[in-house]
C-alpha positions as CSV (number, residue, x, y, z in Angstrom):
1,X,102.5,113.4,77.7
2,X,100.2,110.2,76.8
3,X,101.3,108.7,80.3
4,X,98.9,108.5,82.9
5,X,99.2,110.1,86.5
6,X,99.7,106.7,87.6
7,X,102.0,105.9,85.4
8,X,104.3,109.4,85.4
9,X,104.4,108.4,89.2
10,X,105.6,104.7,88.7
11,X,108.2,105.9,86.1
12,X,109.4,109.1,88.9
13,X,109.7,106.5,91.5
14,X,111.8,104.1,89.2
15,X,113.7,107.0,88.1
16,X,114.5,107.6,92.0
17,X,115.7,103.7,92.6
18,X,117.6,103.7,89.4
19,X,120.9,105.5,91.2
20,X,120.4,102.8,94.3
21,X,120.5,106.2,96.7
22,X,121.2,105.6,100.3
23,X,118.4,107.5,101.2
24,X,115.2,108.1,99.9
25,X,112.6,111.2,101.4
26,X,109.2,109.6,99.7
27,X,105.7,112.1,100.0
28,X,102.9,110.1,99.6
29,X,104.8,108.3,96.8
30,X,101.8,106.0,95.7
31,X,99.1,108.7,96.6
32,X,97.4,108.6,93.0
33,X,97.4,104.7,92.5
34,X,94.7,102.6,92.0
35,X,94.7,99.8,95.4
36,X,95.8,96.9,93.2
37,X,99.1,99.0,91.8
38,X,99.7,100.5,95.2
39,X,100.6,97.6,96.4
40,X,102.0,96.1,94.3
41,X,104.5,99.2,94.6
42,X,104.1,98.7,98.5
43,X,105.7,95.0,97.4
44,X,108.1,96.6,95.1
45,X,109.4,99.8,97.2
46,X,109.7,97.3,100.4
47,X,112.3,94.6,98.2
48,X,114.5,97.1,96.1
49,X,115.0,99.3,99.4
50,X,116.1,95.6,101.6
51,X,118.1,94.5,98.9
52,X,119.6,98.0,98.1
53,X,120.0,99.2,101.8
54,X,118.1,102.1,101.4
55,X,117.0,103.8,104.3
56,X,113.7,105.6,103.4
57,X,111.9,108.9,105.3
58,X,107.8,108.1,104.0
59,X,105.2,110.3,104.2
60,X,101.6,109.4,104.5
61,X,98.2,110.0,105.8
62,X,97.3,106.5,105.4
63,X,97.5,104.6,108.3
64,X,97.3,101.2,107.2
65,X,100.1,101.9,104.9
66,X,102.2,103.8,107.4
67,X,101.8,100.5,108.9
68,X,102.3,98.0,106.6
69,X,105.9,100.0,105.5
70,X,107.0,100.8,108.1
71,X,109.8,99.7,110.3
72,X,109.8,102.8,112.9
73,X,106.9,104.9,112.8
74,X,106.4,108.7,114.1
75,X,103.9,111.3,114.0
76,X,103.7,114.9,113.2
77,X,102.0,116.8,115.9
78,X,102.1,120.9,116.2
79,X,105.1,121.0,114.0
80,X,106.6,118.7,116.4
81,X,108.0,115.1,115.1
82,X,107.3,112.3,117.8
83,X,108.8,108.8,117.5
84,X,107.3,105.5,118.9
85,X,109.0,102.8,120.1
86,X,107.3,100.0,118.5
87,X,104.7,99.8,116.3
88,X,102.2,99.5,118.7
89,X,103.1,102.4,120.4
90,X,102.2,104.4,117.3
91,X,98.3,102.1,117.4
92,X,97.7,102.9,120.3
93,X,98.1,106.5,120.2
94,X,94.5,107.9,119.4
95,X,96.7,110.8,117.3
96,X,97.6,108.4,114.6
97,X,93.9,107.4,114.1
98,X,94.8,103.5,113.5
99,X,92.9,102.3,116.7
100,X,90.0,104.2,115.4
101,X,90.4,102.9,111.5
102,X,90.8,99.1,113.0
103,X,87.4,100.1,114.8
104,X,85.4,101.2,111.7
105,X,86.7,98.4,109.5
106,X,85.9,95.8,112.2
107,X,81.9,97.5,112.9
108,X,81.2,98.1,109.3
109,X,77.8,95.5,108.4
């Protein structure tokens, strides 16, 4: 009860890498974390999964981080799941929105 949402989430996610699964279904598993702990999670998650072989289905509306841990991407569209064939399939795809986040970044003054 004293632990933060932050912290309840870290300790789920460790809880969930303890039993080295095989496979891991992740929904926005770093949601609720302040930028510097997400990635250093992102950092984590993406070294315990290489060095465990665990093949992980992640879920997330950010696009930056669908892209930075990723290594296939797909989208959700109509109830329908459609896979790209390389990463920059999925950025280019106006759907996914990461042209259009790139864009915003790059003209914000």
């Amino acid at each position: 009860n004293e632990l933060s949402g932050g912290q309840k989430q870290r300790v789920a996610f460790g809880r969930a890498l303890i039993i080295k699964p095989k496979m891991l279904l992740l929904d926005e598993p770093f949601g609720n974390l302040d930028s510097e702990t997400r990635t250093q999670m992102q950092v984590l998650f993406k070294a315990v999964s290489k060095l465990n072989n665990i093949t992980s289905a992640f879920v997330t509306h950010d696009v930056k981080e669908a892209l930075l841990m990723g290594d296939k991407w797909a989208i959700m569209d109509k109830g329908r799941l459609e896979i790209f064939n390389s990463k920059s399939a999925f950025f280019e795809d106006e759907r996914t929105g990461a042209r259009q986040e790139k864009s915003f970044w790059e003209n914000l003054s």
